[in-house]
N, C-alpha and C positions, 0 to 999 in steps of 0.2 A: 818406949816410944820409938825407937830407933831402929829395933826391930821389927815394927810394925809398918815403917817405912820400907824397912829394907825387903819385907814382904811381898808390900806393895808394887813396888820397882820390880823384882823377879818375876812375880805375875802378868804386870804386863809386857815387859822384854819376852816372857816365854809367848804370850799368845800375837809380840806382832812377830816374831822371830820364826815360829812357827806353827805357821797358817798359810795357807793356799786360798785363792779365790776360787770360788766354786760359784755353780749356778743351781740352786734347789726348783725341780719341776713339779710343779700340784699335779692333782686328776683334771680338775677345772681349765688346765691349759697356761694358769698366770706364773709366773717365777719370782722368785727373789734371787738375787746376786748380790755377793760378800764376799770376806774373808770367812774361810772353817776355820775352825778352832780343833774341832775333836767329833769324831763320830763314834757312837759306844750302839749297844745292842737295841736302844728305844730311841735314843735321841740326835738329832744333827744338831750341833753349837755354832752360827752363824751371825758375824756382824755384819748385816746389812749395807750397802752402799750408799752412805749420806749419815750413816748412825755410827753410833761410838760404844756400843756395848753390845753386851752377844747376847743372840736370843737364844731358847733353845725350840726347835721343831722336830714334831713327833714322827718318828720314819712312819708310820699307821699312814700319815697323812701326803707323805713321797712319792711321787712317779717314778722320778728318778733323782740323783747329783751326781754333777760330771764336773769333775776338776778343771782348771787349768793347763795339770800336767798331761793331760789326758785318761787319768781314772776316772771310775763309774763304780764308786763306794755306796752307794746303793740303788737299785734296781725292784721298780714294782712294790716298794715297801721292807724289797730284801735287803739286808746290811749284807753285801759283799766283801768289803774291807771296811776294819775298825782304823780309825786316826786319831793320834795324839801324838804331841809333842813333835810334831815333822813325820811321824812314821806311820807307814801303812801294814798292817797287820792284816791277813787274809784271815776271813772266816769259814773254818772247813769243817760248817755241820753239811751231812748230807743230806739236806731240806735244801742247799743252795744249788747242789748240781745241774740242776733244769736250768740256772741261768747260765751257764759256763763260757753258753756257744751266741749269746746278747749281741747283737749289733747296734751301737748309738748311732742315729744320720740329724747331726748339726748343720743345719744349712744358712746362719746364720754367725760371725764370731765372737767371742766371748766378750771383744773390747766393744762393739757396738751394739752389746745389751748389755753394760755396764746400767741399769735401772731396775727401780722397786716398783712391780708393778703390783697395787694393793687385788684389785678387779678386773678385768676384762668388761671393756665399756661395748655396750649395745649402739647400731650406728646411727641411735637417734642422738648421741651424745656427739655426735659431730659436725661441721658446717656441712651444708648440699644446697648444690646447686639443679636448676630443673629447666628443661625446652618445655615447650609445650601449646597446640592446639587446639581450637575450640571453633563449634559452629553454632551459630545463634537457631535458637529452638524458640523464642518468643519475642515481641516487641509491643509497646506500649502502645495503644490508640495515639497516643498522643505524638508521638515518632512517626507513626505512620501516614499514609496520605489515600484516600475514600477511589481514587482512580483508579488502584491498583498497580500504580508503575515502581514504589517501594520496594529497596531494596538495600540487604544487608550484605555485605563478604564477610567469610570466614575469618579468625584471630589468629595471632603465634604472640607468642612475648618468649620471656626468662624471668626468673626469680633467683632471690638467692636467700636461703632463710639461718639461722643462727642452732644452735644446739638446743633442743626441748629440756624445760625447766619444771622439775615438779612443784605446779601450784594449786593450793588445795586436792582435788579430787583430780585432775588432769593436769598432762603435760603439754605444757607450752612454748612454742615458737616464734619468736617474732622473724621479721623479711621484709622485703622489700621484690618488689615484681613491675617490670615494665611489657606494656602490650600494647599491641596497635587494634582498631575496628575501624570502621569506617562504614556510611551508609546514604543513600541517592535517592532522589525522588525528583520529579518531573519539577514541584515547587519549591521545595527546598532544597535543591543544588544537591553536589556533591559535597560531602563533608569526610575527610578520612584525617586521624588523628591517632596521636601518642597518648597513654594513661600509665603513667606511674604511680604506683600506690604501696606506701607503707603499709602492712598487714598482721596479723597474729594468726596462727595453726592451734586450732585444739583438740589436742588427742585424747579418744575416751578411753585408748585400751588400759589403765589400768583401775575404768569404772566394767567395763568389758570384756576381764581378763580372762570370761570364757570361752572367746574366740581363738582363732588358731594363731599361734606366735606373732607369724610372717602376716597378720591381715589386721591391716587399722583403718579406725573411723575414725574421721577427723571433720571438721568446722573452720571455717575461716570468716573474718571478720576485719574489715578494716575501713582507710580514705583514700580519697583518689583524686589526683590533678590533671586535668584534661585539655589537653593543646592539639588546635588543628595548623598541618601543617602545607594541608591543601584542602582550600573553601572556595567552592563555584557556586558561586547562584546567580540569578536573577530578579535582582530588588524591585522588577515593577511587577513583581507579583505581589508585594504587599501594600498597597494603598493604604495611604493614611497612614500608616509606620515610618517613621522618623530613621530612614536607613540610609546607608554611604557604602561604594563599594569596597571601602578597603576596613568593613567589620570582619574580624578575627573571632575565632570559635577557643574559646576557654572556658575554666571552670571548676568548681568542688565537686564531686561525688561521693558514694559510698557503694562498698561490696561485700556483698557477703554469701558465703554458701557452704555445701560439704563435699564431701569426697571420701572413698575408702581407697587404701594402698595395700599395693600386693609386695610384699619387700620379700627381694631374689637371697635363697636361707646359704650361697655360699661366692656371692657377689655383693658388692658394694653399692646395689642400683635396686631400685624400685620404679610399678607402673603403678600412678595412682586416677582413676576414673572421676569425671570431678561436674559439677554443676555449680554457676555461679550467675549472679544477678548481681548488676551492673545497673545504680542510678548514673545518668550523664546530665548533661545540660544539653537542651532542644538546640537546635541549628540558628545560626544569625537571623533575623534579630533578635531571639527571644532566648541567649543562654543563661537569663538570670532563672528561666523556670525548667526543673528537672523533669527527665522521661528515663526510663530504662527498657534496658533489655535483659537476655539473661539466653547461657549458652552452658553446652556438655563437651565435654571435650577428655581428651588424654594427654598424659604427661608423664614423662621420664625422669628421674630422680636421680643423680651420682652425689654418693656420701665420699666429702671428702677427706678423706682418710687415709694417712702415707701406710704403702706396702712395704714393708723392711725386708720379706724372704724373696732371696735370690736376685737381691738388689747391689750384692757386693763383689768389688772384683775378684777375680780368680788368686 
């Protein structure tokens, strides 16, 4: 039994004694960083950063591993130097010589990508936020007014939506979006107002996944809370309605509509083209009854997503 301790104990004194941290680079682009333990003719021996035992990884499956000290023991899948026990052993089949003259460019340091990165995340996995403009394409009889002096201005808001979640058959989005409209008529005044509205995104691409990468369809769908923040009218235009001039323009709504997005394949930003229909509440006196509208518009997308290359100082 004592021997099987004293086993034990040497075994790990040799691999925390000697071992280097190193950073293993896949094809795919993702890494692991650890201690090496040993590098032999098939395999890299590496304890991962946060883990307590060593794995072993297949060189078949290495771009590259660049030590610490600044070796590059394997290259392309090639083993350039063998490691065990603290030493570095050069491997001199003549199959290696095309790498001789290799140059590594780290443009980042080893201490701040100390992390296991399992995947590289797609930038719907991230928050984004969006500007965006819209001009009204339709409106409700009931909005409008028979004279023809009706009249709509164009919208702007911002959103800010959460990371898409795969549920069932699509991914989804929740957010939240704040935008202004506002609209005028001879009888019912000016009305120009705030609409904030909680919402949901839903993306079909991966009911659609024969379309090109960079290009999604999406659905939206949500409610909306509607405060005027400048109301003009003239209440002797409604006879017989029980009106006061300091009625206030509020309300429930709902929206809903779609859009496809053009996502930029080596930028953080997307253009997404979008159509949406807007129930509101009609103008004082009567916002207990809904009218809509509904507008096309464009909008710009930043994922926000921290850059770490050439983020560090000299």
């Amino acid at each position: 039994m004592k021997k099987i301790i004293k086993i034990v104990i040497i075994q790990l004194f040799v691999c925390c004694v000697f071992a280097l941290h190193g950073k293993i680079v896949f094809y795919d682009g993702t890494y692991v960083v650890g201690k090496v333990t040993k590098v032999d003719e098939a395999t890299v021996y590496i304890v991962p950063i946060g883990l307590d035992t060593s794995e072993g990884v297949l060189v078949g499956n290495i771009d590259s591993l660049r030590m610490e000290n600044g070796m590059i023991p394997v290259i392309n899948s090639a083993v350039k130097y063998f490691y065990q026990n603290g030493e570095f052993l050069a491997n001199d089949s003549d199959w290696m010589d095309e790498y001789d003259d290799f140059k590594y460019d780290d443009y980042a340091t080893l201490q701040e990508e100390y992390k296991y990165e399992k995947s590289k995340k797609s930038y719907q996995q991230y928050y984004q936020v969006s500007g965006f403009g819209g001009i009204p394409i339709y409106t409700a009889v009931s909005l409008q007014e028979d004279n023809g002096t009706f009249k709509m201005a164009p919208n702007v808001g911002v959103s800010f939506q959460m990371p898409y979640y795969p549920i069932g058959a699509l991914d989804i989005s929740p957010g939240l979006r704040f935008m202004t409209y506002s609209f005028e008529a001879s009888t019912q005044g000016l009305v120009q107002a705030l609409q904030f509205a909680p919402f949901a995104t839903f993306d079909f691409k991966p009911v659609f996944y024969f379309f090109p990468d960079n290009i999604h369809i999406s659905a939206d769908a949500g409610f909306s809370f509607n405060i005027g923040y400048d109301v003009n009218q003239d209440v002797t235009f409604y006879p017989g309605v029980d009106v006061t001039e300091d009625d206030t323009y509020s309300g429930i709504g709902v929206i809903f509509g779609g859009s496809i997005d053009y996502w930029m394949p080596d930028m953080p930003l997307a253009f997404r083209l979008f159509f949406n229909s807007f129930t509101i509440p009609q103008a004082p006196p009567f916002t207990d009854v809904s009218t809509m509208f509904g507008n096309v518009g464009i909008s710009m997308v930043v994922v926000l997503k921290r850059h770490h290359k050439n983020n560090t100082p000299d």
